[in-house]
C-alpha positions as CSV (number, residue, x, y, z in Angstrom):
1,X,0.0,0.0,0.0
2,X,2.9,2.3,-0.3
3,X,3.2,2.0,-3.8
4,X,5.2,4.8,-5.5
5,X,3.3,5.8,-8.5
6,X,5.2,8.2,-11.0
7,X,2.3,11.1,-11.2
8,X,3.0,10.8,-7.3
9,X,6.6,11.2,-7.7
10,X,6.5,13.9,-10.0
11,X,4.1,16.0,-8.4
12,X,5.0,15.4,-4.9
13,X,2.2,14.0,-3.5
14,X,0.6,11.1,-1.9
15,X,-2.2,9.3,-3.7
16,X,-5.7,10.4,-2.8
17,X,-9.3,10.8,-4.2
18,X,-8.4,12.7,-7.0
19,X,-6.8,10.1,-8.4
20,X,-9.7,7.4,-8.6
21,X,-11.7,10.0,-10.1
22,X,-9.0,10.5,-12.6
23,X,-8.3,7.4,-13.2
24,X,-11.9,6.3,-13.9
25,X,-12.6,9.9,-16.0
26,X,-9.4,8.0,-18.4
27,X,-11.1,5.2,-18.2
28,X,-14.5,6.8,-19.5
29,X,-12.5,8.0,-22.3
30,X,-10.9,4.4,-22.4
31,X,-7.2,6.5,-22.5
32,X,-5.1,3.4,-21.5
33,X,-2.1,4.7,-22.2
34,X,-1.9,7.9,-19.9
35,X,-3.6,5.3,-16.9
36,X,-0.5,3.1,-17.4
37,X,1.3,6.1,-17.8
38,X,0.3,8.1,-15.2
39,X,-0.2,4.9,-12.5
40,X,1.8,1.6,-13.3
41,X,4.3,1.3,-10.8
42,X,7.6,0.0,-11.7
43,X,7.9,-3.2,-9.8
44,X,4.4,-4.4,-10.8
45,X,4.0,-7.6,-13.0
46,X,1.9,-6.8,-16.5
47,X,-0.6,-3.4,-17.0
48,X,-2.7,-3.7,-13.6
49,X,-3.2,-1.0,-10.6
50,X,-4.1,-1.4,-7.2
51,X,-5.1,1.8,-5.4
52,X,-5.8,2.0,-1.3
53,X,-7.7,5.7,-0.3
54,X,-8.5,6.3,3.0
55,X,-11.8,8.7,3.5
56,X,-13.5,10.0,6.2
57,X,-16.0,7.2,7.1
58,X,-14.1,4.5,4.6
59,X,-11.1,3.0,2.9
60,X,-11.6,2.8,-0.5
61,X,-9.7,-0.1,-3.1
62,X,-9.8,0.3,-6.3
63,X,-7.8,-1.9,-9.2
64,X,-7.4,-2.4,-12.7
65,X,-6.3,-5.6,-14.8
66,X,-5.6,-6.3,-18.1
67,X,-6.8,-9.8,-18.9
68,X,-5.4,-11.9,-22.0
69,X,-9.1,-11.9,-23.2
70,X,-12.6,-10.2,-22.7
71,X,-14.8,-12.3,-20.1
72,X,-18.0,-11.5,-19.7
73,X,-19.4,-12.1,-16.4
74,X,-22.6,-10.9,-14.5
75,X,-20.0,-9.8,-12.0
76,X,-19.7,-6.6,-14.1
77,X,-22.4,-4.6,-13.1
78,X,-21.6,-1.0,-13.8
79,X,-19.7,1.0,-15.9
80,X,-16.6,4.2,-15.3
81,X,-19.6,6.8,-15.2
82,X,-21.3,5.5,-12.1
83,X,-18.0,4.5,-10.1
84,X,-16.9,8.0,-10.4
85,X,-20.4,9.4,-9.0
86,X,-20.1,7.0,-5.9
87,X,-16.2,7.5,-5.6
88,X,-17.0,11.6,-5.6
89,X,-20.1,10.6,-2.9
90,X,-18.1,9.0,-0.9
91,X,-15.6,11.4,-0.5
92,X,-17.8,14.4,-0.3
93,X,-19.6,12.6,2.8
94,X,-22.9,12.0,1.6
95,X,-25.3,9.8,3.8
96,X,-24.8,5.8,3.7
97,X,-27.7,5.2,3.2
98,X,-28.0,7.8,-0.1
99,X,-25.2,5.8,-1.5
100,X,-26.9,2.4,-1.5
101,X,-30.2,4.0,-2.6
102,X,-28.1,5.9,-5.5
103,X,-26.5,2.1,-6.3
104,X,-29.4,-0.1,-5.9
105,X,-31.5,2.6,-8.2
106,X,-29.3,0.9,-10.8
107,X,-30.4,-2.6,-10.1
108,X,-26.8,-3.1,-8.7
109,X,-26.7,-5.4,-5.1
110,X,-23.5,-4.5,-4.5
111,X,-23.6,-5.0,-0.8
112,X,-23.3,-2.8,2.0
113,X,-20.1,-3.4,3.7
114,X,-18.1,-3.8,1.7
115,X,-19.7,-2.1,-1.3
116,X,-18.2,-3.8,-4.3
117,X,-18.8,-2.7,-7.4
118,X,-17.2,-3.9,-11.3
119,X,-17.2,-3.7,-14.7
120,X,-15.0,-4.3,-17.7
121,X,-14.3,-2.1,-20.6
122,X,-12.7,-4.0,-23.4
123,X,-10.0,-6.3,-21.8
124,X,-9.5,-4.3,-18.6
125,X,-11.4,-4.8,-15.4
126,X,-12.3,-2.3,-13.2
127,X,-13.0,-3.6,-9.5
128,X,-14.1,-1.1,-6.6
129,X,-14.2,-2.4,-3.2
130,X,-15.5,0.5,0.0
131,X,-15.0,-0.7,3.3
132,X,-16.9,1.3,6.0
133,X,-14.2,2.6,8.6
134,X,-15.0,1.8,12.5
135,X,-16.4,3.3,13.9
136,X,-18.3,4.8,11.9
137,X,-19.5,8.1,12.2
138,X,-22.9,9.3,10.9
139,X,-23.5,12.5,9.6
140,X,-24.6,14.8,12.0
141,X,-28.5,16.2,10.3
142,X,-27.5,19.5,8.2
143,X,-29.4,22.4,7.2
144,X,-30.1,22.4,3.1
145,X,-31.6,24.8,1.0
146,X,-34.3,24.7,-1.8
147,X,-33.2,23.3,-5.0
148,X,-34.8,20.0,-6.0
149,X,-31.2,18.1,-5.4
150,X,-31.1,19.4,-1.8
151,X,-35.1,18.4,-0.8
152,X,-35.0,15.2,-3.0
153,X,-31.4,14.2,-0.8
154,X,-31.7,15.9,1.9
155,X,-28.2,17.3,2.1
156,X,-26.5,20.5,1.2
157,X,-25.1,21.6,-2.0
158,X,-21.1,20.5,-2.7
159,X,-18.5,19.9,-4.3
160,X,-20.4,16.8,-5.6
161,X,-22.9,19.5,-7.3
162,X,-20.7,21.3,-8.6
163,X,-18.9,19.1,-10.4
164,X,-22.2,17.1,-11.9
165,X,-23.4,20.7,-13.0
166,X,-19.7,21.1,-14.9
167,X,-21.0,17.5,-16.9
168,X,-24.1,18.5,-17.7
169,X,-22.8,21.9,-18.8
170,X,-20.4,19.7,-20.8
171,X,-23.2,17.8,-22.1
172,X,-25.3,20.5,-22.8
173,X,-28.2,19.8,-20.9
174,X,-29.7,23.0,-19.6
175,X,-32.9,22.5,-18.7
176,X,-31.4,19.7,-16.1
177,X,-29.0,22.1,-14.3
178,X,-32.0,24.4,-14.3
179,X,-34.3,21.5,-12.8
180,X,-31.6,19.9,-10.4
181,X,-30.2,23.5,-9.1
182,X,-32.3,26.7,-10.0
183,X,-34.1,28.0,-6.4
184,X,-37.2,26.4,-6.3
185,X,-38.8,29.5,-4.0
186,X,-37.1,31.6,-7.2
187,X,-39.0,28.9,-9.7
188,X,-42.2,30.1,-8.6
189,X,-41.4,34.1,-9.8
190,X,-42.3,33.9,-13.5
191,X,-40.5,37.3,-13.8
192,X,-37.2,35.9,-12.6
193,X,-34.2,34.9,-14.8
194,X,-33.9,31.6,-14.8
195,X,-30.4,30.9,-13.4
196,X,-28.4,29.3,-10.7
197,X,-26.5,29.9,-8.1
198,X,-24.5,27.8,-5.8
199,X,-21.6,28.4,-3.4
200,X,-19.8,25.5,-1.2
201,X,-16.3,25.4,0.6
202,X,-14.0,23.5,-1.9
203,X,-10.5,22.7,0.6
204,X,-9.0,26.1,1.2
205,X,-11.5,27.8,-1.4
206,X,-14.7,29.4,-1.3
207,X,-16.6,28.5,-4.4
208,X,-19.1,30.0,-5.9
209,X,-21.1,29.0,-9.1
210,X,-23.5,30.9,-11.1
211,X,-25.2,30.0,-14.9
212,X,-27.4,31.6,-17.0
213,X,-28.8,32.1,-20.1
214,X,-27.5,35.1,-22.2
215,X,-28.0,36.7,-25.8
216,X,-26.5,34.9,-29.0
217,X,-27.0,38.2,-30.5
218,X,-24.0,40.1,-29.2
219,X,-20.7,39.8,-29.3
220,X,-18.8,39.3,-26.4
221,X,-15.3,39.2,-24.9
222,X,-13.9,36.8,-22.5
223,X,-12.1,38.2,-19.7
224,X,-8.6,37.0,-18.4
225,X,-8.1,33.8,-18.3
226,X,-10.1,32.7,-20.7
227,X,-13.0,30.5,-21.8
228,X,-12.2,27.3,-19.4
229,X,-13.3,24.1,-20.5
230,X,-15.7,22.5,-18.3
231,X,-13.2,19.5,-17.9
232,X,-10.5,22.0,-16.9
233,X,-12.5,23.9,-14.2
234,X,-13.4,20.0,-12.9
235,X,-9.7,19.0,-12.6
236,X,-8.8,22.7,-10.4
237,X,-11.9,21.8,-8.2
238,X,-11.1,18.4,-7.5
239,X,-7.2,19.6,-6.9
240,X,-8.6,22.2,-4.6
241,X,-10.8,19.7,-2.9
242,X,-7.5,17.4,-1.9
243,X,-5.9,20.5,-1.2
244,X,-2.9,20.0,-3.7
245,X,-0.4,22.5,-4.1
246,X,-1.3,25.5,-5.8
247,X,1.4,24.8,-8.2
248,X,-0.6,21.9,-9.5
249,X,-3.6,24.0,-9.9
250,X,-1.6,26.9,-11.6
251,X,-0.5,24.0,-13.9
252,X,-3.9,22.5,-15.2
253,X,-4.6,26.1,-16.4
254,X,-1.1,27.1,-17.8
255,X,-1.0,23.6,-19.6
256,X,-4.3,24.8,-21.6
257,X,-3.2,28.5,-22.7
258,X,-5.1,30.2,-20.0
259,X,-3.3,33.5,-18.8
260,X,-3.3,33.4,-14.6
261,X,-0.3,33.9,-12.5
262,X,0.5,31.9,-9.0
263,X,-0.4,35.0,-6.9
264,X,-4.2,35.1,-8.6
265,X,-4.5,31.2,-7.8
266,X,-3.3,31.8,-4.1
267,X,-5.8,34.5,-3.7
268,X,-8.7,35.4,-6.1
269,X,-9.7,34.4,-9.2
270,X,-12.4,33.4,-11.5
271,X,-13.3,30.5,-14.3
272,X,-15.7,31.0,-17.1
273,X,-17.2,28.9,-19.6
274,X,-19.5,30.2,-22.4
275,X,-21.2,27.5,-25.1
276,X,-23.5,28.3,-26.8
277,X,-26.2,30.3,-25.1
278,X,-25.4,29.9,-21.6
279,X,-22.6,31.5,-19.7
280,X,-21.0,29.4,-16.3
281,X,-18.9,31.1,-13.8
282,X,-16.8,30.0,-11.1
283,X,-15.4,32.8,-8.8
284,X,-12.5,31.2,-6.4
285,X,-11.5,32.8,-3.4
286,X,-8.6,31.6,-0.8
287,X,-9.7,31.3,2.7
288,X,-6.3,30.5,4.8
């Protein structure tokens, strides 16, 4: 469990949470060769990872094997998508018992403790294995507001949210960030714009999102840095969210031609994204 893994070596870092949700995002993409890259340990026999991540209420196993052919097995019951949503849960501290509802809503019995969860994607095998920590401590009954994510779940808005409204922006599916997000007292005021607003503490950061429609009819200009992709802003949030260095988050925006100094990243600054009619902003502000 001490595994040196070169993205670890050369970022200085111990493994965490951000990598299982990077490694199944590759996955998704079924980009083998930066997994391998990125993960395969020198003293390992063949392509296969084993990663341990220690959460607050679990510990958290996740590995990858190449097999010499595809077996197909009722064993394999999910896909990259949906271990990235419970990996992200986890972490973010969302009730038990919302994670098993979220899983068995899938027709998935994947157990309580441990959860275990697979699936194979061409000749690689994904297996996740959560084992509740003891003792374990239960959430402690927080104060939500009104958007239709927070009454159906019962929980506040995170970084969870934040980064599912970053896929749907991707995705373009407006009217479900809307749905899932928009103030459901604010729904009710025909006159209102419909937009959304969301703020959460992000590891040192206080986030806060807003989206809205806007005009296709002007022109307009992107301020400094730039138009972020939304795959970009996800990868600073989930750095911020381990609390990597802000070296590391200075990097994912450098390595994409954004213009943004170290001093803005340790301090203020703000991501847009603007596709097609709707315009996302993300306005980061250090708190230590």
């Amino acid at each position: 469990m001490h595994t040196v893994y070169p993205v670890c070596r050369s970022e200085n870092r111990l493994l965490d949470g951000f990598d299982l949700i990077t490694v199944l995002g590759l996955m998704k993409e079924y980009n083998l060769h930066e997994i391998w890259r990125r993960y395969l340990a020198g003293d390992v026999q063949g392509l296969n990872v084993s990663m341990y991540v220690e959460a607050e209420n679990y510990f958290i196993e996740m590995h990858l094997q190449e097999m010499h052919r595809i077996i197909l097995s009722e064993k394999f019951n999910t896909n990259p998508f949906f271990m990235q949503q419970i990996v992200q849960r986890l972490i973010a501290g969302h009730p038990h018992e919302l994670i098993i509802e979220k899983i068995q809503h899938q027709g998935i019995d994947a157990g309580d403790n441990p959860i275990s969860l697979s699936c194979s994607m061409g000749n690689i095998i994904i297996d996740l294995i959560v084992n509740k920590n003891e003792p374990f401590h239960k959430q402690t009954r927080l104060s939500y507001g009104n958007t239709f994510v927070e009454k159906q779940e019962r929980r506040p808005i995170d970084v969870y949210d934040f980064s599912s409204t970053l896929y749907l922006c991707q995705q373009n599916l407006t009217e479900t960030i809307f749905r899932r997000y928009r103030d459901r007292e604010l729904e009710e005021n025909e006159t209102s714009r419909p937009d959304v607003n969301l703020d959460t503490e992000v590891g040192n950061y206080h986030v806060t999102l807003s989206y809205h429609l806007v005009s296709t009819r002007e022109n307009r200009t992107v301020p400094p840095p730039g138009n972020a992709s939304a795959h970009t802003i996800h990868q600073v949030l989930q750095r911020m969210n381990f609390s990597h260095s802000p070296v590391l988050v200075l990097k994912e925006l450098r390595d994409v031609g954004l213009t943004i100094n170290l001093e803005q990243v340790t301090s203020n600054f703000s991501l847009r994204r603007y596709i097609n009619n709707t315009a996302l902003k993300l306005n980061f502000k250090s708190v230590s």
